[in-house]
DOZA-612977 format. One record per atom (N, C-alpha, C): residue in three letters; x, y, z. Coordinates in steps of 0.2 Angstrom, whole numbers, plus 2048, in hexadecimal, padded with zeros to 3 digits. Each point is the difference from the previous one (the first is absolute). Last residue first. Example, Ala and Ser with C-alpha at 12.3 -4.5 7.8 and 13.67 -1.06 7.14 Angstrom:
<recs>
SER8407F5823/SER804806801/SER7FC805803/ALA8027E4800/ALA7FC806800/ALA804806800/
</recs>
This chain:
<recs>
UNK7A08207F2/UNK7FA805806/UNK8018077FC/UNK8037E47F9/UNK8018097FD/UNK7FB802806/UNK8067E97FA/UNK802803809/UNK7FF8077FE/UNK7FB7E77ED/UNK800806803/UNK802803808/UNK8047EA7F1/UNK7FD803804/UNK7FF806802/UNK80A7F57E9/UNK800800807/UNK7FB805806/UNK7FB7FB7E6/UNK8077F9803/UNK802803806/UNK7ED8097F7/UNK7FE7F8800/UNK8077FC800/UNK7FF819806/UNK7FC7FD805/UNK8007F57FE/UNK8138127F5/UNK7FA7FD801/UNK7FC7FE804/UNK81880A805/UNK7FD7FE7FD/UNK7F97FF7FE/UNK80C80E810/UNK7FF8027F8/UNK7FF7FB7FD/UNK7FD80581B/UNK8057FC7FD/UNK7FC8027F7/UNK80280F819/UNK7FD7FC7FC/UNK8027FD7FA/UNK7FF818812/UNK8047FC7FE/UNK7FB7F87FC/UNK80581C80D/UNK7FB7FC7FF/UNK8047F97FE/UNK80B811809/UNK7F8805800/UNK7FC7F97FD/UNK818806810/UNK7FF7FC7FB/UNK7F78017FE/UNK810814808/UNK7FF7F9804/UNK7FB7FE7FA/UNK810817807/UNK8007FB7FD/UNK7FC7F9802/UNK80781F805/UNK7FE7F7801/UNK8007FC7FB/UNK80981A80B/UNK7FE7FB7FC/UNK7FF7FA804/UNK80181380D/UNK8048027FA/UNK7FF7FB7FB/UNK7F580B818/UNK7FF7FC7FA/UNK8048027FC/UNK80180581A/UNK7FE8037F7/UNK8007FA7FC/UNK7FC7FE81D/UNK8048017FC/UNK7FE8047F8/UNK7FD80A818/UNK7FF7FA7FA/UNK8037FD7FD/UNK80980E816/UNK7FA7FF7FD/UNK7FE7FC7FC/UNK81A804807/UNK7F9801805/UNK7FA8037FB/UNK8177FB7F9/UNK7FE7FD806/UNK7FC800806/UNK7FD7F97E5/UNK802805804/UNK8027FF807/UNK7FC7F37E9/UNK8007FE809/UNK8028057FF/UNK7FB7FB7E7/UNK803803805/UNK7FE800806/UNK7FC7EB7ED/UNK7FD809805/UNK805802803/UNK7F87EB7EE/UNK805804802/UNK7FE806804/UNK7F87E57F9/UNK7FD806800/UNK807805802/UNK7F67E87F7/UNK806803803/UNK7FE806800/UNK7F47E67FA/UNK7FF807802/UNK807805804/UNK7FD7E77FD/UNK7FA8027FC/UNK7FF8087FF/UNK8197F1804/UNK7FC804802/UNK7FA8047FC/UNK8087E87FE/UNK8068077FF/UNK7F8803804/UNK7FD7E87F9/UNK8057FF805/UNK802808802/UNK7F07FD7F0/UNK7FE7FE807/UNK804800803/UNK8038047E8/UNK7FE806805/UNK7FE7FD807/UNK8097F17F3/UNK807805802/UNK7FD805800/UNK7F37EC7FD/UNK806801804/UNK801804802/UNK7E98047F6/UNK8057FC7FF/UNK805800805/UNK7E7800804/UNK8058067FD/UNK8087FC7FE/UNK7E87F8804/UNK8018007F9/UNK806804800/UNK7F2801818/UNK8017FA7FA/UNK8018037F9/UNK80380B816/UNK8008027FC/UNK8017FA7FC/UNK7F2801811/UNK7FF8087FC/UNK8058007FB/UNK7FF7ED80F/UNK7FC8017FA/UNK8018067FB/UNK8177F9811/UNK7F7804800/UNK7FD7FE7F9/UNK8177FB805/UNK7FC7FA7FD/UNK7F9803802/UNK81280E809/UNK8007FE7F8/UNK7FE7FB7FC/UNK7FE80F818/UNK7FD7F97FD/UNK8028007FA/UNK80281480A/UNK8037FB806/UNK7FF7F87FE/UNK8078157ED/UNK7F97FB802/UNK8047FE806/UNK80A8167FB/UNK8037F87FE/UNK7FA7FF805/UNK80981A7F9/UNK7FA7FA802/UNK8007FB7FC/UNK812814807/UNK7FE7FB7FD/UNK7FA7FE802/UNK80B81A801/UNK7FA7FA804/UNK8017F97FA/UNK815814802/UNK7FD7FC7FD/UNK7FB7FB802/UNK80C81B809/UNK7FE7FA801/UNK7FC7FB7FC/UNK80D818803/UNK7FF7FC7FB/UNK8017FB803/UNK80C80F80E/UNK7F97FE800/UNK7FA7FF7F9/UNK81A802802/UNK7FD7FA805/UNK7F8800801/UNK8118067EB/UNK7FC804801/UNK7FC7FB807/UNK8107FB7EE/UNK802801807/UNK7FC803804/UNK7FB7F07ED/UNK802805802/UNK800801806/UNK7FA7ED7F5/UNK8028027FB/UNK802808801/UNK7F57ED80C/UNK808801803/UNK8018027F8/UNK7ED807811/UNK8008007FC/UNK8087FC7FD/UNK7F47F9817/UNK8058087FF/UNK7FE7FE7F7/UNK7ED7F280D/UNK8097FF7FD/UNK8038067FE/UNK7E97F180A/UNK8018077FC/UNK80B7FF804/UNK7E67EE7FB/UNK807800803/UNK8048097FC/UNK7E47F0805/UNK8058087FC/UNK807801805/UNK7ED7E87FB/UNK806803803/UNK8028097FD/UNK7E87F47FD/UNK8068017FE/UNK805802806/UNK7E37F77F7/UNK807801805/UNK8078007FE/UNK7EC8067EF/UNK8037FA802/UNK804805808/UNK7E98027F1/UNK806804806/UNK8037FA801/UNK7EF8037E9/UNK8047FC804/UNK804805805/UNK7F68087E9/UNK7F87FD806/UNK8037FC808/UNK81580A7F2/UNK7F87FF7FB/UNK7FC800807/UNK8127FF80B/UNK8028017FA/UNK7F97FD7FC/UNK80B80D817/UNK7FB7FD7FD/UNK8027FF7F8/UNK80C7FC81A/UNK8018047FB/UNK7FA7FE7FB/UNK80480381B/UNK7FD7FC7FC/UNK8048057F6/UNK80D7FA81B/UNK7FB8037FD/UNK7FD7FC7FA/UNK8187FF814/UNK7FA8007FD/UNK7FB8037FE/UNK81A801807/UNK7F9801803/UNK7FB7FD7F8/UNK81C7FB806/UNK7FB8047FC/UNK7FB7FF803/UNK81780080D/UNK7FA7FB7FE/UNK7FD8057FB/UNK81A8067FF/UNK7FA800806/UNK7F97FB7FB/UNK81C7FA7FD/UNK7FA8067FD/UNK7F9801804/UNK8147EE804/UNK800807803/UNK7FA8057FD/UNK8087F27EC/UNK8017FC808/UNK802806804/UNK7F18027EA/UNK807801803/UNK8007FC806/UNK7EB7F97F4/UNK802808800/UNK8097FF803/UNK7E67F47F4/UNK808800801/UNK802807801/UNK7EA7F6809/UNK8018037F8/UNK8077FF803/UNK7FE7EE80A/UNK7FB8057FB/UNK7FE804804/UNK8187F2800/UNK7FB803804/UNK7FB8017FB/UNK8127F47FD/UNK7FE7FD805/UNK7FB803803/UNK80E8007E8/UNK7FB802803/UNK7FF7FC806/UNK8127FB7F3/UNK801807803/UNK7F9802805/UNK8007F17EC/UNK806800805/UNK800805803/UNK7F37FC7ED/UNK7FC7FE804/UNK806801807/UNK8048057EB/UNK7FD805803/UNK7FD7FD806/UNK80B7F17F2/UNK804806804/UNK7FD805801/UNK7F27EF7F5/UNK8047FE806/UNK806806803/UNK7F48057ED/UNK7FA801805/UNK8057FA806/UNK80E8037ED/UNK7FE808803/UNK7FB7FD806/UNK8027EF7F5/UNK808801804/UNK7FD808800/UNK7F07F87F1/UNK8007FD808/UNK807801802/UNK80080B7EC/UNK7FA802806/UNK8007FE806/UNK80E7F77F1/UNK803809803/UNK7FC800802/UNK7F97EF7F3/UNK8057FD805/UNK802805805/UNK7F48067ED/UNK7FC7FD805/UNK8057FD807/UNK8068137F0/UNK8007F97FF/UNK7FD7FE804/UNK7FD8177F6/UNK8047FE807/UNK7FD7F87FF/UNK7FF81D7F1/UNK7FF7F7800/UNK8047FB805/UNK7F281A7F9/UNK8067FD802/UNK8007F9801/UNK7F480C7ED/UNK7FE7FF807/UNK8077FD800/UNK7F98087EB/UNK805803803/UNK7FF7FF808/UNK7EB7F87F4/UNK8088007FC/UNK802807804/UNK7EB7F3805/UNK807801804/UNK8068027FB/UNK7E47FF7FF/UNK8058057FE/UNK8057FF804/UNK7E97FC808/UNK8057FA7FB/UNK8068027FF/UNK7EE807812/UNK8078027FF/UNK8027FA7FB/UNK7EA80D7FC/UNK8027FD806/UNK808801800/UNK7ED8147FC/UNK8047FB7FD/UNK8037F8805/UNK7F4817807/UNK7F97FA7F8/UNK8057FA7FF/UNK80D813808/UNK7F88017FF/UNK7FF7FD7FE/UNK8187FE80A/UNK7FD8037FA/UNK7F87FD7FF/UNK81180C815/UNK7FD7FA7FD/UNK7FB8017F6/UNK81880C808/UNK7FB8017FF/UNK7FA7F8801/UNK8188017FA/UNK801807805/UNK7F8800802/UNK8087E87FC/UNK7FC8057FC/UNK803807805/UNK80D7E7800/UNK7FC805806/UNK7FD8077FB/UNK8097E3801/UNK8008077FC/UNK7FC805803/UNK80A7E6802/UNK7FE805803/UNK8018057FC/UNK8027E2802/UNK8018087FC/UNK7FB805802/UNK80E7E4803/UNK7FB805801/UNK8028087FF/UNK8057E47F7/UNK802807802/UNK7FB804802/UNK7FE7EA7F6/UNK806800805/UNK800806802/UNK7EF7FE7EF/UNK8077FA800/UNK803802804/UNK7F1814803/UNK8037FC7FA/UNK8017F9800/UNK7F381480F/UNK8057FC802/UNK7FF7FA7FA/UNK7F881880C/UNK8027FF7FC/UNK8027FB802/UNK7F7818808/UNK8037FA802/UNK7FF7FB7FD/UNK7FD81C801/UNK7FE7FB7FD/UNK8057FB803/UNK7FB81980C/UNK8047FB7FD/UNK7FB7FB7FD/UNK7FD81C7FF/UNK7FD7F8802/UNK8067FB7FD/UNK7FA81A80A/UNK8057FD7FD/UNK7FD7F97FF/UNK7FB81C807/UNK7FF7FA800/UNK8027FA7FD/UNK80181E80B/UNK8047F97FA/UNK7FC7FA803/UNK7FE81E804/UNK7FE7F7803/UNK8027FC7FA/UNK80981680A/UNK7FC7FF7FE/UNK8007F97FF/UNK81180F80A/UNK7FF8017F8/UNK7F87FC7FC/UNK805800817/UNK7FE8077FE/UNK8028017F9/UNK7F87E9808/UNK805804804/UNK7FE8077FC/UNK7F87E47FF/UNK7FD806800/UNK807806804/UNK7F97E67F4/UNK807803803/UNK7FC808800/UNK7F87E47FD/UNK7FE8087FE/UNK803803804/UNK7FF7E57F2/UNK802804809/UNK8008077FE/UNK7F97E47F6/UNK801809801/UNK802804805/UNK8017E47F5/UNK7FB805805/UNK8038077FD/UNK7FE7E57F5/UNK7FF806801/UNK801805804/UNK8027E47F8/UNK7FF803805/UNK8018097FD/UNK8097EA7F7/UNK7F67FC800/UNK7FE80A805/UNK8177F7807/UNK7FF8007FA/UNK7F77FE800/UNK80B7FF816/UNK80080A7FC/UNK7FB7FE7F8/UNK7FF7EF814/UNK807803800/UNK8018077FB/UNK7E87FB80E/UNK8067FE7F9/UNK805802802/UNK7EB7FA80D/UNK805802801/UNK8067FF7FA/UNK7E77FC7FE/UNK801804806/UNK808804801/UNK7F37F27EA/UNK806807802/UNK7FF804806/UNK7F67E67F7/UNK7FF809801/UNK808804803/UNK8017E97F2/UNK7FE801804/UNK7FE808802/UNK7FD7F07EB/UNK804805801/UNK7FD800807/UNK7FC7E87F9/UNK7FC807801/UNK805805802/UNK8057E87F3/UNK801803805/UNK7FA807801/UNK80C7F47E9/UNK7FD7FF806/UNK801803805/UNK80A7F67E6/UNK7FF806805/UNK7F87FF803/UNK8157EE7FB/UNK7F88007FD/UNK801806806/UNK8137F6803/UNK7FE8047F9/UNK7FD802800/UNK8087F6818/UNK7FC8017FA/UNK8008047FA/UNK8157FF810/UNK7F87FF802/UNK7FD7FD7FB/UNK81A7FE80C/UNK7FC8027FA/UNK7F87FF801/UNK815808811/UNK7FB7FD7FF/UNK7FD7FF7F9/UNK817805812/UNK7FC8007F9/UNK7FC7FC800/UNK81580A814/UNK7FA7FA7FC/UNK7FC8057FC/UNK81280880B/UNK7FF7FB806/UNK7FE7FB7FC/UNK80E8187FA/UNK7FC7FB7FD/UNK8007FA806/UNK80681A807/UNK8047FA7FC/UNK7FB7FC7FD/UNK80981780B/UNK7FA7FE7FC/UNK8017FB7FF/UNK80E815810/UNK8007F77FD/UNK7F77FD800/UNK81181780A/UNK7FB7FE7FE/UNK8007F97FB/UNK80E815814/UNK8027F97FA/UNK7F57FE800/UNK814819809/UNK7F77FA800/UNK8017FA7FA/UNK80F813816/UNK8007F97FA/UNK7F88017FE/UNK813812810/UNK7FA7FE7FD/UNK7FF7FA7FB/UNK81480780C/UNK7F9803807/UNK7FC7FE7FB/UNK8118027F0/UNK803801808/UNK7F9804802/UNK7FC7F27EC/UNK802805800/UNK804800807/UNK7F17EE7EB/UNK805800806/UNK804807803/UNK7E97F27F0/UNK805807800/UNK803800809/UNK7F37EC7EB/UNK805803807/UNK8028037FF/UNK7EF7EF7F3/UNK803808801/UNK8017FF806/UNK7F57ED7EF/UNK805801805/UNK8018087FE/UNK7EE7ED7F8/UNK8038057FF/UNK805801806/UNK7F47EC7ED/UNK803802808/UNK8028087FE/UNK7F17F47F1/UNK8047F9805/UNK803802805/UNK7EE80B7EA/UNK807801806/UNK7FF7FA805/UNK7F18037EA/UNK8067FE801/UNK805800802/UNK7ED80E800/UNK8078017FA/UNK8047FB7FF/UNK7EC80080E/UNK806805802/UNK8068007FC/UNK7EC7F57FA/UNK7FC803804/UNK806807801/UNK8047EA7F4/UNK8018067FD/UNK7FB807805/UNK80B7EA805/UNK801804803/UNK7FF8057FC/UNK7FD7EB7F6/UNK7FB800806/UNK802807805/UNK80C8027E9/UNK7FD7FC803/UNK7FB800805/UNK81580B7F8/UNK7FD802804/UNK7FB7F9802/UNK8178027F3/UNK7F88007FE/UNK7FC7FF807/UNK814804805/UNK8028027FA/UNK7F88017FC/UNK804803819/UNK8007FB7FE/UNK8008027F8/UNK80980F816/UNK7FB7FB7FA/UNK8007FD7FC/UNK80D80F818/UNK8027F87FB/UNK7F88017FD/UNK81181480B/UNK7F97FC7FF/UNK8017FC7FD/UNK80F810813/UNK7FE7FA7F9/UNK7F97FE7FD/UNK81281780D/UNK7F97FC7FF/UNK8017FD7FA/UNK80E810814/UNK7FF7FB7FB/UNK7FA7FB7FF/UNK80881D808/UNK7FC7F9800/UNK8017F97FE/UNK812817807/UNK7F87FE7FE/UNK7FF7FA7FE/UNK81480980A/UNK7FC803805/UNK7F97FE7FA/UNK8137FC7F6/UNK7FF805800/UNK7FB803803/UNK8067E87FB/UNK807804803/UNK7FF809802/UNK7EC7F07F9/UNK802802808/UNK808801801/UNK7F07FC7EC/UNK805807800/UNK800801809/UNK7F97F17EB/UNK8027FE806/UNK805806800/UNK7ED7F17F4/UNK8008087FD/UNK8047FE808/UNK7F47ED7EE/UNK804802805/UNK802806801/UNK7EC7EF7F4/UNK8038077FE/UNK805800809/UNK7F97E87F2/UNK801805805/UNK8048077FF/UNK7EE7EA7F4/UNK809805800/UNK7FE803805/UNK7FB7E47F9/UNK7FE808806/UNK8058067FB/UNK7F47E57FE/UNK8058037FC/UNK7FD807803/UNK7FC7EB811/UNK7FD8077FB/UNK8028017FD/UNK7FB7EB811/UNK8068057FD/UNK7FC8047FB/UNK7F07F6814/UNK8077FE7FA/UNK8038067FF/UNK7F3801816/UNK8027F97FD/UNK8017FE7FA/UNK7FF817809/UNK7FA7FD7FF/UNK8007F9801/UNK8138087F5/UNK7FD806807/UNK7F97FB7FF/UNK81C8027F7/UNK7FB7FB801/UNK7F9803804/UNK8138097EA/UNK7FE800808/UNK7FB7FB800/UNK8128057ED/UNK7FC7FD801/UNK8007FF809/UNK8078157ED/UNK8027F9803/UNK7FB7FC802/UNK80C81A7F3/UNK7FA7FA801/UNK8047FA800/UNK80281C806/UNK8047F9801/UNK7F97FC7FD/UNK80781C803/UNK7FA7FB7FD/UNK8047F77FE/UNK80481D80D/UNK8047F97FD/UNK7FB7FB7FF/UNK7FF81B804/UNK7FD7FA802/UNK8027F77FA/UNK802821805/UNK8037F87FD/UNK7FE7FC803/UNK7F3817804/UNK8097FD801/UNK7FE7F97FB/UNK7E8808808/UNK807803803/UNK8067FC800/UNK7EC7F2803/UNK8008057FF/UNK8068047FF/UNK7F77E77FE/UNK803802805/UNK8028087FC/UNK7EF7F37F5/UNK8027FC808/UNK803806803/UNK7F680E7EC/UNK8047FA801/UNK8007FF806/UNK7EB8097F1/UNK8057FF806/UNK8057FA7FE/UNK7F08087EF/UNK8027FC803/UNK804802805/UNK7F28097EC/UNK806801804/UNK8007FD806/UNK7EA7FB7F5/UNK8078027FC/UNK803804804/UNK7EC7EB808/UNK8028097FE/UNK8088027FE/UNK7F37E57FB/UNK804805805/UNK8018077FE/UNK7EE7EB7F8/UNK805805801/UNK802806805/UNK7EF7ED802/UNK8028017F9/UNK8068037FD/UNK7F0801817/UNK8047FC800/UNK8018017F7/UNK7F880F818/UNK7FC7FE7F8/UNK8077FD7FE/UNK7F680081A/UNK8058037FC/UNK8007FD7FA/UNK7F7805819/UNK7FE7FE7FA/UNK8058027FC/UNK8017FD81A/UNK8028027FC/UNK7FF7FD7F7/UNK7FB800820/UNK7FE7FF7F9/UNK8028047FB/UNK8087F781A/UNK7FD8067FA/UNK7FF7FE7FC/UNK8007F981A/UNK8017FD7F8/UNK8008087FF/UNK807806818/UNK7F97FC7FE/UNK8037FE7F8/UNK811807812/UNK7FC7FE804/UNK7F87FC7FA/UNK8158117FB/UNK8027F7800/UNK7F87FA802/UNK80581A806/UNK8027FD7F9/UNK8007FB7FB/UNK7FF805819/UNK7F98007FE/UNK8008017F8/UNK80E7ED80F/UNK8028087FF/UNK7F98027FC/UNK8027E8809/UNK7FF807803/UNK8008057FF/UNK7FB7EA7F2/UNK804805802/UNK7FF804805/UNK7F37E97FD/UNK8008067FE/UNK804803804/UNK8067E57FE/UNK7FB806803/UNK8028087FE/UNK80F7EC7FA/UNK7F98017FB/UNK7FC804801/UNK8167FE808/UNK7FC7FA803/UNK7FB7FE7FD/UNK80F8127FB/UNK8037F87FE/UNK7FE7FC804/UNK7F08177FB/UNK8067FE803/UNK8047F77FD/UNK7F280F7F0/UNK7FC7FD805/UNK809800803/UNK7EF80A7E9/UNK807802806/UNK7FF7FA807/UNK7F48037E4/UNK8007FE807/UNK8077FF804/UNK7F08097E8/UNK808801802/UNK7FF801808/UNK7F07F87E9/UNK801801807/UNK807800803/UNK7F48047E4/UNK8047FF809/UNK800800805/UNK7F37FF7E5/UNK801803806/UNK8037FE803/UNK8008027E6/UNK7FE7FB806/UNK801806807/UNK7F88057E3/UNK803801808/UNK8007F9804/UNK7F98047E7/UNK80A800802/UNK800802807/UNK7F17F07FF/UNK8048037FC/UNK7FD8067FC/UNK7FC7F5818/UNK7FC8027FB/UNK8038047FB/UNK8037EF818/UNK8058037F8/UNK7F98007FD/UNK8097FE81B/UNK7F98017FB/UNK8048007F9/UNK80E800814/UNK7FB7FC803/UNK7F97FE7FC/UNK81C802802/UNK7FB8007F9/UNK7FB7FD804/UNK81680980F/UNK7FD7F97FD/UNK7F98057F9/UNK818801812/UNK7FD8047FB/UNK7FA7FC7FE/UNK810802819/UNK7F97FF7FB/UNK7FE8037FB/UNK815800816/UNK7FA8037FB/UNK7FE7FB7F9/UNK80D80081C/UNK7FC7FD7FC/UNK7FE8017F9/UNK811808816/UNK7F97FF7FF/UNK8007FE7FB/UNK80E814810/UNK7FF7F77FA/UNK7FB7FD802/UNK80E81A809/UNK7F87FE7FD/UNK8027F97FE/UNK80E813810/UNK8007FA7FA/UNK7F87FF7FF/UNK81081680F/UNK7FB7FB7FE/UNK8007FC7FA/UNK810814812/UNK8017FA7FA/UNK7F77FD801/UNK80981A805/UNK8017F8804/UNK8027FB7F9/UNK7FE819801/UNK7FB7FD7FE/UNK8007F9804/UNK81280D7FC/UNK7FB808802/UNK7FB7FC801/UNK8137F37FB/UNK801804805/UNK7FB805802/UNK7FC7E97F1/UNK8028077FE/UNK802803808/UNK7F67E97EF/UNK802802808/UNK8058087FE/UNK7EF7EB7F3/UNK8018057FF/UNK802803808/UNK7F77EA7EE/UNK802802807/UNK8048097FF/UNK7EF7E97F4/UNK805807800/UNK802801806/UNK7F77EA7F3/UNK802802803/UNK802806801/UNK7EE7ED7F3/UNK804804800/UNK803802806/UNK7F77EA7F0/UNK7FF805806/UNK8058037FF/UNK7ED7F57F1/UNK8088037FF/UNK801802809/UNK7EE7F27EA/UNK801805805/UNK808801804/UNK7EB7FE7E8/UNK8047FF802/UNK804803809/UNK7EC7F57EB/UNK801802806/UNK808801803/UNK7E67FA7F1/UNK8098027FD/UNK800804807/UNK7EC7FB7FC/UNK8017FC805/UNK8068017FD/UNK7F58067ED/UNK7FC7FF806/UNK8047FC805/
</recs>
């Protein structure tokens, strides 16, 4: 309880098609409850003033409960793809020195990326993120660059003694979390349910072709596995680029407005529509529907990575004159977290 670690970061990203935009800021890991084997997380974003991020990715905490004891099998590696040189040495971060190894990968003779990581050998008070100290990537091209940097600022150690009140699951970051989505087209209807998951350091995902009846989401074997550290650096680089909500091309027309319903709920929605781009066909248009609010009540308990995408996408042929047709859809049907009600809060709609 109260184990703490935090880090600022940087990305930037500049392109010919696109311009260039940066994000930096402040990020927070912290142990706000321990009810073993779970503790729960607060994962807090803030600018290098302290004040709440602007970007609306970045903008509210998350909550992230996670079962502590052992780590999930097949482990990701730091630095993905190709050879990767592994040095140990002693780095200083935080304010002491570290026995560190660093994964290195450097293929900017080759127009591609080079990237470092630095951790800590025994993890220690950084066991939250593996025991990461620093990250570094840089992709350099003609007319395009993006560089990105995680570092260690400070450490906190808490209390032992388990404590604290799980907090509710308005806004998780995915793990503790459920949803479904139902896909209707002329070969007929599919339904699918992601599970969302979170071990020792890593978070996990698996996707049922099917929701399963009656059941919860225990069952991670053979779930994809992603380091908690890869999480937050994904949710900072995603955050780059957005200036607008919903996200749309630079120059792409305004989206209109509407309601989308889900369960007993009409949320307000952006519907942004888009040439199809998996075919040449121009009048095959894609409807996205993106919440105008993605901290609306309506959608308490949905995890990240459904609330940030589009709730709804529908497909139709535009004619050039009359209706449109209906060609498929897809949009998210329900949602809610699988643990036990007496260890976490429930959001099941």
């Amino acid at each position: 309880m109260g184990d703490r670690v935090e880090y600022v970061f940087n990305a930037t990203v500049s392109g010919s098609n696109w311009g260039g935009s940066s994000s930096a800021g402040q990020l927070f890991v912290e142990v706000v409850a321990v009810q073993a084997p779970w503790v729960w997380l607060s994962i807090r974003i803030t600018r290098n003033d302290g004040q709440p991020h602007p970007n609306p990715f970045l903008s509210h905490d998350f909550v992230l409960p996670m079962r502590m004891g052992q780590a999930p099998p097949n482990l990701p590696d730091p630095i993905k793809d190709g050879s990767t040189r592994i040095t140990r040495l002693w780095a200083f971060a935080a304010g002491q020195h570290w026995s560190a190894r660093q994964f290195a990968r450097d293929d900017s003779v080759g127009d591609g990326p080079m990237q470092q990581r630095l951790y800590a050998t025994t993890p220690g008070p950084l066991y939250l993120t593996n025991g990461l100290l620093r990250i570094y990537f840089g992709a350099v091209s003609p007319g395009d660059y993006a560089i990105h940097s995680l570092t260690l600022v400070s450490f906190q150690r808490g209390s032992g003694a388990p404590q604290g009140t799980p907090p509710a699951m308005d806004h998780p970051w995915g793990p503790g979390t459920w949803y479904e989505t139902r896909e209707q087209s002329s070969r007929g209807i599919f339904e699918r349910q992601v599970c969302l998951g979170a071990e020792q350091g890593y978070l996990l995902r698996k996707i049922w072709p099917r929701p399963q009846a009656g059941k919860r989401c225990g069952d991670f074997q053979g779930a994809a596995v992603l380091s908690l550290e890869d999480a937050l650096l994904n949710l900072v680089n995603k955050s780059v680029g957005v200036s607008i909500w919903p996200p749309r091309a630079p120059g792409a027309p305004l989206s209109r407005q509407g309601h989308l319903q889900l369960g007993r709920d009409s949320l307000p929605v952006w519907f942004h529509e888009e040439p199809d781009p998996m075919t040449d066909e121009s009048l095959k248009v894609n409807v996205h529907g993106f919440a105008i609010d993605v901290w609306s009540p309506v959608l308490r308990g949905l995890p990240m990575e459904a609330r940030f995408n589009a709730l709804s996408v529908e497909t139709v042929w535009q004619p050039w004159a009359g209706v449109h047709h209906f060609n498929a859809s897809s949009r998210l049907s329900s949602w809610g977290t699988w643990l036990e009600p007496s260890e976490l809060s429930t959001s099941a709609r």
